[in-house]
C-alpha positions as CSV (number, residue, x, y, z in Angstrom):
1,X,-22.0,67.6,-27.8
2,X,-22.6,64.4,-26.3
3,X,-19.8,61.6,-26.2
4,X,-21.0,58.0,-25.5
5,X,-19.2,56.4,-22.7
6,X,-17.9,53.0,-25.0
7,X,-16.2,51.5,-22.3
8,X,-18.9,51.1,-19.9
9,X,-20.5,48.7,-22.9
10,X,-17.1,46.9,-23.2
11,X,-15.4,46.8,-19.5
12,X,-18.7,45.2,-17.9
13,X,-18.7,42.1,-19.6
14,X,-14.8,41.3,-19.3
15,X,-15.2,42.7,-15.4
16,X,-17.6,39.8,-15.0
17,X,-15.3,37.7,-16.9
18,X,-12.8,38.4,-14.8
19,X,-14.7,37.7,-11.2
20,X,-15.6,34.4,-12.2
21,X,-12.1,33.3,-13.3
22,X,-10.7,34.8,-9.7
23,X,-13.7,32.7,-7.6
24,X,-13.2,29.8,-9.8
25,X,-9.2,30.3,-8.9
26,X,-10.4,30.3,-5.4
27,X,-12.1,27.8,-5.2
28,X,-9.9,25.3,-6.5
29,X,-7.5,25.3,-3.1
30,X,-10.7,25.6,-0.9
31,X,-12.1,22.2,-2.4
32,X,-8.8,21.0,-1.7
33,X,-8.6,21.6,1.5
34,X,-12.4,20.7,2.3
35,X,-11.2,17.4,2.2
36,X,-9.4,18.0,5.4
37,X,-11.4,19.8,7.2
38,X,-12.4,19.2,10.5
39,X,-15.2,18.5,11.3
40,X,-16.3,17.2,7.7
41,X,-19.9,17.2,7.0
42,X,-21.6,17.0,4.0
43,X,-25.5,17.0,4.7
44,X,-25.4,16.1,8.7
45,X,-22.7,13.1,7.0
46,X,-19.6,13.1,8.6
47,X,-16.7,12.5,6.4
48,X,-14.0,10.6,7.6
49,X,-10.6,11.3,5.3
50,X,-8.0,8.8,5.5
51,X,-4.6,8.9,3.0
52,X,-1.3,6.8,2.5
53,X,-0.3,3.4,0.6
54,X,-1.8,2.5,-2.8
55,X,-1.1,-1.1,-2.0
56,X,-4.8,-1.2,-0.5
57,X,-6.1,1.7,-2.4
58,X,-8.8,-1.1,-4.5
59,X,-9.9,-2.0,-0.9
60,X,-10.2,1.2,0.6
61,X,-12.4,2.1,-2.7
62,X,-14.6,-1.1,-2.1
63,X,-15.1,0.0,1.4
64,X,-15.9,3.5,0.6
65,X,-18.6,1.9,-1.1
66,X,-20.0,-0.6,1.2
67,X,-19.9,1.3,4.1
68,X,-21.6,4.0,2.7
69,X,-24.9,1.5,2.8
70,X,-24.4,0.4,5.8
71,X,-23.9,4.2,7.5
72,X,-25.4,6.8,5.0
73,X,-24.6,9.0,8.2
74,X,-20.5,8.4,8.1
75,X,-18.8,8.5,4.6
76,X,-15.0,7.9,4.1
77,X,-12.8,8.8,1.6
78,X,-9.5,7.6,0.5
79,X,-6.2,9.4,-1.0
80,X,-3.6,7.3,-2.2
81,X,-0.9,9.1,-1.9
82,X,2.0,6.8,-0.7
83,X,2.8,5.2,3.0
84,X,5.1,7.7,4.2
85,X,2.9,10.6,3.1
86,X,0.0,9.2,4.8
87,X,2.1,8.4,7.9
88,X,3.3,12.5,7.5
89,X,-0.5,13.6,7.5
90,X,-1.9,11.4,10.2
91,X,1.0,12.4,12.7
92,X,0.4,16.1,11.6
93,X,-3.6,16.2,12.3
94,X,-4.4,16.1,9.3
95,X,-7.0,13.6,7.7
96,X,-8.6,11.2,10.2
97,X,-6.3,8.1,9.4
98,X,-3.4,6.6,7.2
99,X,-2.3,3.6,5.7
100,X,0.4,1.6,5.1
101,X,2.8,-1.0,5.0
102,X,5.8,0.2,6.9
103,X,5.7,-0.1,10.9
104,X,5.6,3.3,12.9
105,X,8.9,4.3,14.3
106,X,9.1,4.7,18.0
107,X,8.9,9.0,17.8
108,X,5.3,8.2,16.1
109,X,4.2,6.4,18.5
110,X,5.0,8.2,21.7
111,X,5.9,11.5,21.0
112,X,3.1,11.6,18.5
113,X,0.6,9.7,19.6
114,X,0.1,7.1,16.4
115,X,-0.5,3.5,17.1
116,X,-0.7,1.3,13.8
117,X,-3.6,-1.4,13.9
118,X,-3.2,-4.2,11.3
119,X,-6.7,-4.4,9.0
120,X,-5.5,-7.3,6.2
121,X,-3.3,-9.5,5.0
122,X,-0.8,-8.9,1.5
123,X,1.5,-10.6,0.1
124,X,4.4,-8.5,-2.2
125,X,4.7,-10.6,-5.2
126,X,7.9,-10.2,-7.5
127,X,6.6,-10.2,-11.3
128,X,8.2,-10.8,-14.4
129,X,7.5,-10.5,-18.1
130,X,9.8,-13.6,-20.0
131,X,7.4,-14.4,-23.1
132,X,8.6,-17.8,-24.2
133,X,8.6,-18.9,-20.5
134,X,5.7,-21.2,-19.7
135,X,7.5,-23.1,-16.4
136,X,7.4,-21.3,-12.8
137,X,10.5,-19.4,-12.4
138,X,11.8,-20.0,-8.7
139,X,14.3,-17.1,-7.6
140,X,15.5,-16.5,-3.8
141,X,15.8,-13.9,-1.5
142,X,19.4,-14.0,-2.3
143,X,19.0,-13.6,-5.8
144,X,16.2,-11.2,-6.0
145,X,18.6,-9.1,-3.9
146,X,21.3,-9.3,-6.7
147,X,19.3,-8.8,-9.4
148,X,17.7,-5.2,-7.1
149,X,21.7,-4.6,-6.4
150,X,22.0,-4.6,-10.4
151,X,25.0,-7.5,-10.0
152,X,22.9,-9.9,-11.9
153,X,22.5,-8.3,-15.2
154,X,20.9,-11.3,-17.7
155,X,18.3,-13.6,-17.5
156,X,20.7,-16.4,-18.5
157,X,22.9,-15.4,-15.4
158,X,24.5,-18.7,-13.5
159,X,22.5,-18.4,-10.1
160,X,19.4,-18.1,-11.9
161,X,19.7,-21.0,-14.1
162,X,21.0,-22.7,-11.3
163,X,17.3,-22.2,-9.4
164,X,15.8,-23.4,-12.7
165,X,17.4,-26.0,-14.2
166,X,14.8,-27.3,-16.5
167,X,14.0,-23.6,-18.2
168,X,15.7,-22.5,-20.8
169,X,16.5,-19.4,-20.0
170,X,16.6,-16.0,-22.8
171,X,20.0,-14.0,-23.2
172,X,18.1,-11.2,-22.5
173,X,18.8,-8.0,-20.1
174,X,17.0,-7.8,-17.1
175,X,14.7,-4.5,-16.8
176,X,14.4,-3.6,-13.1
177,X,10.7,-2.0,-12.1
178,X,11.2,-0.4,-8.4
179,X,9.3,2.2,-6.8
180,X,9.9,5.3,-5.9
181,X,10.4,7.1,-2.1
182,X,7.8,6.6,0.1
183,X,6.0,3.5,-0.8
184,X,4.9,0.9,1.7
185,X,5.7,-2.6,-0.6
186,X,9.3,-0.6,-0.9
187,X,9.8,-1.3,3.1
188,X,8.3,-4.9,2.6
189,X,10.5,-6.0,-0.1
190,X,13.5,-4.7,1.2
191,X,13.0,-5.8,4.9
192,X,12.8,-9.2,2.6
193,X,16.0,-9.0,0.9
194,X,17.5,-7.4,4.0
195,X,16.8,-10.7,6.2
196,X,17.7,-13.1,3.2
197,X,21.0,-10.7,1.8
198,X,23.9,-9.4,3.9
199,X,25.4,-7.8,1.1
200,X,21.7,-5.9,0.3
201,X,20.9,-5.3,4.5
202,X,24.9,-2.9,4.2
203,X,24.3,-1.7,1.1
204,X,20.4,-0.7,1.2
205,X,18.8,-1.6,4.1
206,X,14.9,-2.0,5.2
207,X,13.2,1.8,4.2
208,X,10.3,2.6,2.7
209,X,12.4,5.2,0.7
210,X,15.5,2.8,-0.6
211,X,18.0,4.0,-2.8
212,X,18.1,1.4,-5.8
213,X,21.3,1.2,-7.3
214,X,19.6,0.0,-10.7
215,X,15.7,0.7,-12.0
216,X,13.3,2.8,-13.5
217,X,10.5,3.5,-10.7
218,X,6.9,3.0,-10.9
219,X,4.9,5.4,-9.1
220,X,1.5,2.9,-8.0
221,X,0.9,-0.3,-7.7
222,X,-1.0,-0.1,-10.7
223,X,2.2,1.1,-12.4
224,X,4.3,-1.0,-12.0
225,X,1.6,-4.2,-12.7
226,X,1.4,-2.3,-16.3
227,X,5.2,-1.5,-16.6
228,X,5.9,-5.0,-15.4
229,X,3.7,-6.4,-18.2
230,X,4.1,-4.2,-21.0
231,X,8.1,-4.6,-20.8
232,X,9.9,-7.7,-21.7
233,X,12.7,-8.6,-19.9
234,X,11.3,-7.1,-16.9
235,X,11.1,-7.8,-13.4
236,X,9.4,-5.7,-10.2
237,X,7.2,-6.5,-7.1
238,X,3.5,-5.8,-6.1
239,X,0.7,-6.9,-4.4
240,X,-0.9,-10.0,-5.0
241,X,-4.1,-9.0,-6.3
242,X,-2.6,-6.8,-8.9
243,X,-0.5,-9.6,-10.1
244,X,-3.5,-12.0,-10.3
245,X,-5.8,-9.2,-11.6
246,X,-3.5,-8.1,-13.9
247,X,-2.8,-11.7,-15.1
248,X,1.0,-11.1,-14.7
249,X,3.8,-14.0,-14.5
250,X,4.7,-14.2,-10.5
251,X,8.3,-15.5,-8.8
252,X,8.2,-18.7,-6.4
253,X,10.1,-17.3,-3.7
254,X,12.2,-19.7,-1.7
255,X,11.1,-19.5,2.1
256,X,13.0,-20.3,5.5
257,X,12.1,-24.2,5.0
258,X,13.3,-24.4,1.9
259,X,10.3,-24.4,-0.5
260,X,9.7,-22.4,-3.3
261,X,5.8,-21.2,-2.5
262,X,4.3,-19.1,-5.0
263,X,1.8,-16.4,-3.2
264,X,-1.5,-17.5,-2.2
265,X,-4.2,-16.2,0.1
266,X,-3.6,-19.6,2.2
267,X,0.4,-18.9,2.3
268,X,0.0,-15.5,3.1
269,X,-2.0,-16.6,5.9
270,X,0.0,-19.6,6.8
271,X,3.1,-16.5,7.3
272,X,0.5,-14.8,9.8
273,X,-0.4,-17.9,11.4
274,X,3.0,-18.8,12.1
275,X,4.2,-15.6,13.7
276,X,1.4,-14.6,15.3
277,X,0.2,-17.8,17.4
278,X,-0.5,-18.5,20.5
279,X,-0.7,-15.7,21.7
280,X,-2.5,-13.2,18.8
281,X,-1.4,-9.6,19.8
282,X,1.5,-9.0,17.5
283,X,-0.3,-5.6,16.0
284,X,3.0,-4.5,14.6
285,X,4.8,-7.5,14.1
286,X,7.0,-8.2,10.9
287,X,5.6,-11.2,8.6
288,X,8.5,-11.3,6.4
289,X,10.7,-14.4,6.2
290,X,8.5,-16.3,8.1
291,X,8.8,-20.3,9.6
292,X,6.7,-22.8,8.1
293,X,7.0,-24.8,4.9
294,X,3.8,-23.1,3.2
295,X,4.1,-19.9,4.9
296,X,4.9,-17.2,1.5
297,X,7.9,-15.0,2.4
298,X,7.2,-11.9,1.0
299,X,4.1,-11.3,3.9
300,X,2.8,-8.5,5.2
301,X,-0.1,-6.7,7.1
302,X,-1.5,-3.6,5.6
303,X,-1.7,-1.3,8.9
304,X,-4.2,1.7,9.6
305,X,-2.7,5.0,11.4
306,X,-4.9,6.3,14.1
307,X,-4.1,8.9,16.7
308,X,-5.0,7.5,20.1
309,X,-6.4,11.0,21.7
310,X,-8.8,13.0,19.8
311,X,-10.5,16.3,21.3
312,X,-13.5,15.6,18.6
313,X,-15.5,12.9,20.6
314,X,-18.7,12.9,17.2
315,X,-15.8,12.3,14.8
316,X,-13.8,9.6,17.7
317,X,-16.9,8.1,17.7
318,X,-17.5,8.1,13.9
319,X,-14.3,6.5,13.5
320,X,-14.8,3.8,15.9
321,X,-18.0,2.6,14.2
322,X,-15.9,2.6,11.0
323,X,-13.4,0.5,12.6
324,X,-15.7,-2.0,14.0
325,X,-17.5,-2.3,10.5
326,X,-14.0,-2.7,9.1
327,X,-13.2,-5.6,11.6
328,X,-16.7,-7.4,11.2
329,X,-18.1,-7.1,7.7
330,X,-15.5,-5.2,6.2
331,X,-13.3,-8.2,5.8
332,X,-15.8,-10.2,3.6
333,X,-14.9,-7.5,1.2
334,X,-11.2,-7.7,1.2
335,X,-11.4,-11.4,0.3
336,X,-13.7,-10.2,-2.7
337,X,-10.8,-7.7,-3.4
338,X,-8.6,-10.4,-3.6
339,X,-6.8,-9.7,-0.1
340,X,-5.7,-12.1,2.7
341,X,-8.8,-11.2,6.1
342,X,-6.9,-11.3,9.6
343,X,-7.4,-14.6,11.0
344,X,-10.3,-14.8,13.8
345,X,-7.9,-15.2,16.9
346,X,-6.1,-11.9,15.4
347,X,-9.2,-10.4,14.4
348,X,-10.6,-10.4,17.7
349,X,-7.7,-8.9,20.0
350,X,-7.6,-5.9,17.2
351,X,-11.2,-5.5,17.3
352,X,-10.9,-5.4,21.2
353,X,-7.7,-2.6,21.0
354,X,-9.6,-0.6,18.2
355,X,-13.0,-0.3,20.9
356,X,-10.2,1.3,23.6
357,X,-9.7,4.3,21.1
358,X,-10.6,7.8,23.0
């Protein structure tokens, strides 16, 4: 008597089953780390991988793009992933560059081998959500500082309505948007308060990573520009084209000569301007808190992470041509993105250091 084999019929189908769930498995960390590979190429393209600070991150899309026409050869992609994360990567080999708004400790650069090359101008705007405020709200460093610090709870508080005498201010508690560890407009706006705040420089300090006494964090940019306006009551900082994108009420900060300037391209420039001249080749210089009576306080460059030795002359060279495309007619595009360019006197000593890259 014959017995039919019935789980030859039944096994194959789920063994199949079963292979193409363990390769699909598979393949989801080796798409993963495709993206770091090195070298990168995708049909004789190399691909250049650069991560770190969502501050830019609408930038380094728009560039993605652009550049892409101009080099169908060389194509870039972008991770936003925070500043001190992309610092992390860069420094470890991975990815081909970072970016960020916090300045490269000392170890980075020379036991590491990072140099930081400014590539635009931001400004870190502090944004607020009062409805039945129409007037421009003027706050200083010192009292941004005690509203971070959580010591000015209300709206109504004395030193604000003592900055804004003519607003009739809300009996209303103040919601505080920060960000969370790692995030380059974190070490902007604290090296802020820092220089204008004794009492915030002891207690916090300048960090990319602060530890806010009060707050509920934001994890992008884009975050907190929808926390900010979503919330009423609310207050938190970001850069200036999510503010003006997002439509968001923005702070007049007060500045070293004592004018409340509301961020602009032309005051974020005029902060550059007045710190960098004459001589142009402050790469890594701090904008914050800068001279000037139109100069915006809350300044800042955005900074690429390179590695200033590479073994991989195609992809060294690769990187270089991005660079100089970022430096000549990449800059027309951070304007369109609503960024501050590099003025020309600046724009020419980092296109200079960028071409001495080996």
């Amino acid at each position: 008597m014959n017995v039919p084999l019935r789980s030859s019929t039944r096994s194959t189908p789920r063994r199949c089953f079963r292979r193409r769930l363990l390769s699909r498995i598979w393949l989801v960390p080796v798409i993963a780390l495709g993206l770091y590979r090195v070298p990168v190429r995708a049909q004789d393209a190399v691909v250049l991988v650069g991560s770190g600070s969502s501050v830019p991150a609408p930038l380094y899309a728009r560039w993605t793009q652009e550049y892409g026409k101009h080099n169908p050869h060389i194509q870039m992609r972008y991770l936003p992933v925070g500043t001190s994360e992309g610092i992390k990567q860069i420094s470890h080999g991975v990815g081909d560059f970072g970016a960020g708004e916090a300045q490269l400790a000392d170890k980075e650069r020379k036991e590491e081998g990072l140099i930081e090359l400014p590539v635009v101008l931001i400004g870190i705007v502090p944004i607020y959500n009062l409805p039945e405020i129409h007037q421009e709200l003027r706050l200083s460093g010192e009292v941004l500082a005690e509203i971070f610090l959580g010591e000015i709870k209300n709206w109504n508080a004395a030193p604000i309505a003592k900055l804004n005498p003519e607003i009739a201010l809300p009996n209303l508690t103040i919601q505080v948007v920060n960000r969370p560890a790692g995030k380059g407009s974190n070490f902007v706006f604290s090296e802020f308060l820092s220089k204008t705040s004794a009492k915030f420089r002891a207690q916090v300090g300048t960090s990319p990573s602060p530890k806010w006494p009060v707050g509920v964090p934001a994890e992008r940019s884009g975050d907190m520009a929808d926390k900010v306006k979503n919330t009423p009551g609310s207050i938190g900082y970001v850069e200036y084209q999510y503010a003006v994108k997002g439509n968001i009420s923005q702070v007049a900060v007060l500045n070293p000569a004592g004018k409340f300037v509301r961020a602009s391209a032309e005051g974020i420039t005029e902060a550059c301007k007045a710190v960098e001249e004459p001589r142009w080749n402050g790469f890594s210089a701090s904008l914050t808190n800068a001279p000037g009576a139109d100069s915006f306080p809350i300044t800042s460059f955005t900074w690429i992470y390179l590695r200033t030795k590479s073994t991989d002359s195609p992809r060294t060279a690769a990187l270089i041509d991005l660079l100089n495309w970022i430096y000549t007619d990449g800059q027309q595009f951070a304007v369109q993105e609503g960024y501050s360019e590099l003025p020309p006197q600046l724009l020419t000593a980092v296109r200079k250091k960028a071409k001495e890259l080996q």
